[in-house]
Backbone as XML, in Angstrom:
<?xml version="1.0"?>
<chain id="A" units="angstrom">
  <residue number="1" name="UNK">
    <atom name="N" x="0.819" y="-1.193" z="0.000"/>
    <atom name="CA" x="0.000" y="0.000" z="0.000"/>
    <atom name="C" x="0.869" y="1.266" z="0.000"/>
  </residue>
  <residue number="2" name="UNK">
    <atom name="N" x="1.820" y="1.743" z="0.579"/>
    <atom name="CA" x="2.723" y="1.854" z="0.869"/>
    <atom name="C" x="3.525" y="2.933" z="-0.465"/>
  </residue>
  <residue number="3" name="UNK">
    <atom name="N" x="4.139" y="1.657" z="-1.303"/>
    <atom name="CA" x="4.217" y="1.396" z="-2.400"/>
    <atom name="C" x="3.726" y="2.205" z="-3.224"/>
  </residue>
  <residue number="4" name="UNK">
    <atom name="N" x="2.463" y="2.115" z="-3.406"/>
    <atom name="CA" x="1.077" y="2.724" z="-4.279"/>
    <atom name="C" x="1.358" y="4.481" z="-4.158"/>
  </residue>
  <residue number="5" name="UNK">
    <atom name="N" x="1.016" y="4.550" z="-3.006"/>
    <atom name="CA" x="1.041" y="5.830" z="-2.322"/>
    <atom name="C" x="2.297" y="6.345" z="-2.856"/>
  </residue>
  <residue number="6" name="UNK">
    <atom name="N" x="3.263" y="6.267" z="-2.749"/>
    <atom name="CA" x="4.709" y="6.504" z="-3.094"/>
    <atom name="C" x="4.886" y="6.815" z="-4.608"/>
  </residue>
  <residue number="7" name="UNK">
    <atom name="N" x="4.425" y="5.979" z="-5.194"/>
    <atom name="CA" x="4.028" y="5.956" z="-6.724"/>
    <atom name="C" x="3.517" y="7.054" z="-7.273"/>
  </residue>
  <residue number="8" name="UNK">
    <atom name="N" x="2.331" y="7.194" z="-7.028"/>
    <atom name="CA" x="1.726" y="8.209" z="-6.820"/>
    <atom name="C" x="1.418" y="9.227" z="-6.795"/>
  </residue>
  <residue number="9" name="UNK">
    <atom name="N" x="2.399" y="9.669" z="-5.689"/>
    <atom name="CA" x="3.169" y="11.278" z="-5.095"/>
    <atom name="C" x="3.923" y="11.216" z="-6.121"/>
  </residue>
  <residue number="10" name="UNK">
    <atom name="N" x="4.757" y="10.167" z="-6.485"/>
    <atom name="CA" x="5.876" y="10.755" z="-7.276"/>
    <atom name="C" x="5.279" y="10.982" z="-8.794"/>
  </residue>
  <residue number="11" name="UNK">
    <atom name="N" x="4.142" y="10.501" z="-9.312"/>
    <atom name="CA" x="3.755" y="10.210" z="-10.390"/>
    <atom name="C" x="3.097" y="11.828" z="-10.904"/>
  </residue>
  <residue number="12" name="UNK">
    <atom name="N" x="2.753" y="12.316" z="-10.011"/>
    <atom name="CA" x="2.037" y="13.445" z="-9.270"/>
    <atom name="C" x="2.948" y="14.527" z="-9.715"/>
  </residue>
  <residue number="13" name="UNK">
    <atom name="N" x="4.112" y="14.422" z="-9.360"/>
    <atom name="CA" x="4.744" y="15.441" z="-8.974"/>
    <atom name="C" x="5.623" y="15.819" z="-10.358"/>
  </residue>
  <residue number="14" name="UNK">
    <atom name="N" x="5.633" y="14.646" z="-10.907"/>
    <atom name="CA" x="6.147" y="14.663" z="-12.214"/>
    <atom name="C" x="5.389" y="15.157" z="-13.286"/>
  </residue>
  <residue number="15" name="UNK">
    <atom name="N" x="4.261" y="14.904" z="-13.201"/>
    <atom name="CA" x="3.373" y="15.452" z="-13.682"/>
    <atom name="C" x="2.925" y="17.194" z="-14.018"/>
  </residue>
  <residue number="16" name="UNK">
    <atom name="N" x="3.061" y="17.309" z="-12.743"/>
    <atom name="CA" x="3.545" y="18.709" z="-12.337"/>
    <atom name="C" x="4.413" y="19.714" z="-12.888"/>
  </residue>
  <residue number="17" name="UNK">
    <atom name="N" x="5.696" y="19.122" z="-12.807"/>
    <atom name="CA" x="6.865" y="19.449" z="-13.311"/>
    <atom name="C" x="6.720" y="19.808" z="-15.171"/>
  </residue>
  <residue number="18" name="UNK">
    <atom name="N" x="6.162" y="18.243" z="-15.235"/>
    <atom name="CA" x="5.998" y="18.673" z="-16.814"/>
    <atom name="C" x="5.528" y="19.276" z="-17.474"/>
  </residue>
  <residue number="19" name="UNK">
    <atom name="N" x="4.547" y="19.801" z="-17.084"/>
    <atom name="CA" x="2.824" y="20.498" z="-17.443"/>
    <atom name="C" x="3.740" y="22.367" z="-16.988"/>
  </residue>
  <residue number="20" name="UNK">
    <atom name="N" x="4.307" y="22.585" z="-15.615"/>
    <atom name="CA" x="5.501" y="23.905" z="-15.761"/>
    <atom name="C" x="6.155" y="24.064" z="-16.989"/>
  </residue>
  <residue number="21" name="UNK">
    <atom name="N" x="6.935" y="22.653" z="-17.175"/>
    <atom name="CA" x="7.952" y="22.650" z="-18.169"/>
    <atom name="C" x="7.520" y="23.097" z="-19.368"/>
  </residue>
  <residue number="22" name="UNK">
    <atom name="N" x="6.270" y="22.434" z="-19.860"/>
    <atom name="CA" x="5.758" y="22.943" z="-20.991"/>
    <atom name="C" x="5.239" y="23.849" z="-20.934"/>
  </residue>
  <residue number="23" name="UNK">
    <atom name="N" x="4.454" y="24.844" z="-20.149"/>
    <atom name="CA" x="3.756" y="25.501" z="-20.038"/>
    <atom name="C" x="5.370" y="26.920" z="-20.421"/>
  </residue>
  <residue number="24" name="UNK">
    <atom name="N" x="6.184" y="26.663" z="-20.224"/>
    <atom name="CA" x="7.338" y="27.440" z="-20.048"/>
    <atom name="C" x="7.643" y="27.725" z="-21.630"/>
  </residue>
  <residue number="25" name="UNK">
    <atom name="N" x="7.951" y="26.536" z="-22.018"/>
    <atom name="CA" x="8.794" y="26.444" z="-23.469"/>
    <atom name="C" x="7.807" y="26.439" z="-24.616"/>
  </residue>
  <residue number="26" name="UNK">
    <atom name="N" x="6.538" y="26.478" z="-24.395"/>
    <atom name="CA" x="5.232" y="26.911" z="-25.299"/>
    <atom name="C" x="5.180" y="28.497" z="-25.897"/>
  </residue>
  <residue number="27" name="UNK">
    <atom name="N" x="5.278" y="28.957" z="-27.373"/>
    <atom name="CA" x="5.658" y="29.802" z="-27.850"/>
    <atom name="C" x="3.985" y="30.762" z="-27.321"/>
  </residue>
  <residue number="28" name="UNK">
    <atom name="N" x="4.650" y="31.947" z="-26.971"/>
    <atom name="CA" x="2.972" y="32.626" z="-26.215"/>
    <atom name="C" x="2.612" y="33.342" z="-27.470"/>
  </residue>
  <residue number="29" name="UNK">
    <atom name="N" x="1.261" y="33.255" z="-27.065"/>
    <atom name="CA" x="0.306" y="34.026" z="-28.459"/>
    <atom name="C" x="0.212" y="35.553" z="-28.434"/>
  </residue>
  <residue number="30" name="UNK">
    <atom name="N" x="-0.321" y="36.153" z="-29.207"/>
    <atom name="CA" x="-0.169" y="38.060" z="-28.865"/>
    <atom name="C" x="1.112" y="38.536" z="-28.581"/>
  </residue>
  <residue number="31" name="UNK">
    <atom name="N" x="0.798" y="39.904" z="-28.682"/>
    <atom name="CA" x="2.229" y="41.045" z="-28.315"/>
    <atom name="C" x="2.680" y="40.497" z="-27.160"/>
  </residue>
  <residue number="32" name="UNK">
    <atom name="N" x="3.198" y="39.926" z="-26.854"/>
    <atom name="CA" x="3.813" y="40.221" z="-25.565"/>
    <atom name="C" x="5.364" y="40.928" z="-25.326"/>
  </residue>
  <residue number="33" name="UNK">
    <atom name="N" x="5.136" y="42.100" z="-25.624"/>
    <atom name="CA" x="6.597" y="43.187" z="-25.985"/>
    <atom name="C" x="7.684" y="43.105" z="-24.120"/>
  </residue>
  <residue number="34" name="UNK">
    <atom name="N" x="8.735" y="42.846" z="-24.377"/>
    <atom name="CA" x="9.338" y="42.613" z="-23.266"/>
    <atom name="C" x="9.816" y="41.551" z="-23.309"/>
  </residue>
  <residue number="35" name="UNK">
    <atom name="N" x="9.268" y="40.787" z="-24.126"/>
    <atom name="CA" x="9.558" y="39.070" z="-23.671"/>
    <atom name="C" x="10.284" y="38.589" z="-25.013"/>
  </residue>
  <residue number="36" name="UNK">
    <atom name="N" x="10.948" y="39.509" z="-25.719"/>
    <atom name="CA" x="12.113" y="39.203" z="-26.806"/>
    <atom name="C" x="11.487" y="38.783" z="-28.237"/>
  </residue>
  <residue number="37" name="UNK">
    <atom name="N" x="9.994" y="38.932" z="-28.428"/>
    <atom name="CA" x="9.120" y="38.779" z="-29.516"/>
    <atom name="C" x="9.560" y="39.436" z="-30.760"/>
  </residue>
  <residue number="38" name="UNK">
    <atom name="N" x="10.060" y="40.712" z="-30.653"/>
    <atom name="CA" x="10.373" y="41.590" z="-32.072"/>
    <atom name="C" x="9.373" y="41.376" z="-32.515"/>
  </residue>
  <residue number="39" name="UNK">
    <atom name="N" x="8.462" y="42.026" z="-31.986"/>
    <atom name="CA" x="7.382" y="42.955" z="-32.729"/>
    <atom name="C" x="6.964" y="44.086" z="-33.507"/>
  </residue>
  <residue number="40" name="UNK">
    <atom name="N" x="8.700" y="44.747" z="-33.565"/>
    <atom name="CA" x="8.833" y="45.698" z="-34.092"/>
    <atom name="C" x="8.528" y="46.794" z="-33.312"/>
  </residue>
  <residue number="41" name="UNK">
    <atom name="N" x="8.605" y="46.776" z="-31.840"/>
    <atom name="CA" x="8.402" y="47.881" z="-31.286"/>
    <atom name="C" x="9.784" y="48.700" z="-31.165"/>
  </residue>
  <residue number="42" name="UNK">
    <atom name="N" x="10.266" y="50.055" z="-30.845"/>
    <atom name="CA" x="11.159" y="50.847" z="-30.700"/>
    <atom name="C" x="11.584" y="50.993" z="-29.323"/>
  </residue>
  <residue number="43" name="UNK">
    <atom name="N" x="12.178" y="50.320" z="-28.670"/>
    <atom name="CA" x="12.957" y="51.210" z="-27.103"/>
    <atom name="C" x="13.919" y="51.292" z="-27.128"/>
  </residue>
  <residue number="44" name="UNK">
    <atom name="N" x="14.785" y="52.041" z="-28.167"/>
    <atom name="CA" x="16.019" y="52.877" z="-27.746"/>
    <atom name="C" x="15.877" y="53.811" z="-27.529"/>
  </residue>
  <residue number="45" name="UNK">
    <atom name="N" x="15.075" y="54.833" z="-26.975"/>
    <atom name="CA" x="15.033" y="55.601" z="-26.198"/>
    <atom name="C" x="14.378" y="55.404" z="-24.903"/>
  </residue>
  <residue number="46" name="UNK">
    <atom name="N" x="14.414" y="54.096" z="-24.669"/>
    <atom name="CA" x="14.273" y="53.782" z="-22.988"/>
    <atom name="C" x="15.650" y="53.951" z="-22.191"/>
  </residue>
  <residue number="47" name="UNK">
    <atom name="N" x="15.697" y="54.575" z="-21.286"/>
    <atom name="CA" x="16.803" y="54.163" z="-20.320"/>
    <atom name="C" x="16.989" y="53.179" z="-20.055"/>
  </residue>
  <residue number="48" name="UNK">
    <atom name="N" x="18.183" y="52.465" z="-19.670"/>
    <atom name="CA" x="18.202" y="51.305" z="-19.184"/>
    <atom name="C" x="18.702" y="51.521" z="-17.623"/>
  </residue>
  <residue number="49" name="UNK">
    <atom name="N" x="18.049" y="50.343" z="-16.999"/>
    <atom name="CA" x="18.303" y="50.475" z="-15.484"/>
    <atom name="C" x="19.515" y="49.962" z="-15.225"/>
  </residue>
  <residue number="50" name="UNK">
    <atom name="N" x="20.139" y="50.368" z="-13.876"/>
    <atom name="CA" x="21.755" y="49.858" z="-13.876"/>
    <atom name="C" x="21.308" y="48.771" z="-12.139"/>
  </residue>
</chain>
């Protein structure tokens, strides 16, 4: 029983992990400007923070 349980959790957890993992490396839909898309937006005239 033991066993099962153990299984389980771990089966669980992996699960988990993977569903992050992908959820990570899944190309995102829309502008999302900031996030290295080249959308053709312009910020060289942003400051950059130090």
């Amino acid at each position: 029983m033991q066993t099962i349980v153990v299984f389980l959790l771990f089966a669980l957890a992996a699960l988990y992990l993977g569903r992050m993992l992908y959820k990570n490396l899944k190309p995102k839909k829309g502008n999302a400007c900031g996030s290295n898309c080249k959308c053709g937006m312009d910020f060289s005239n942003v400051p950059k923070q130090s």
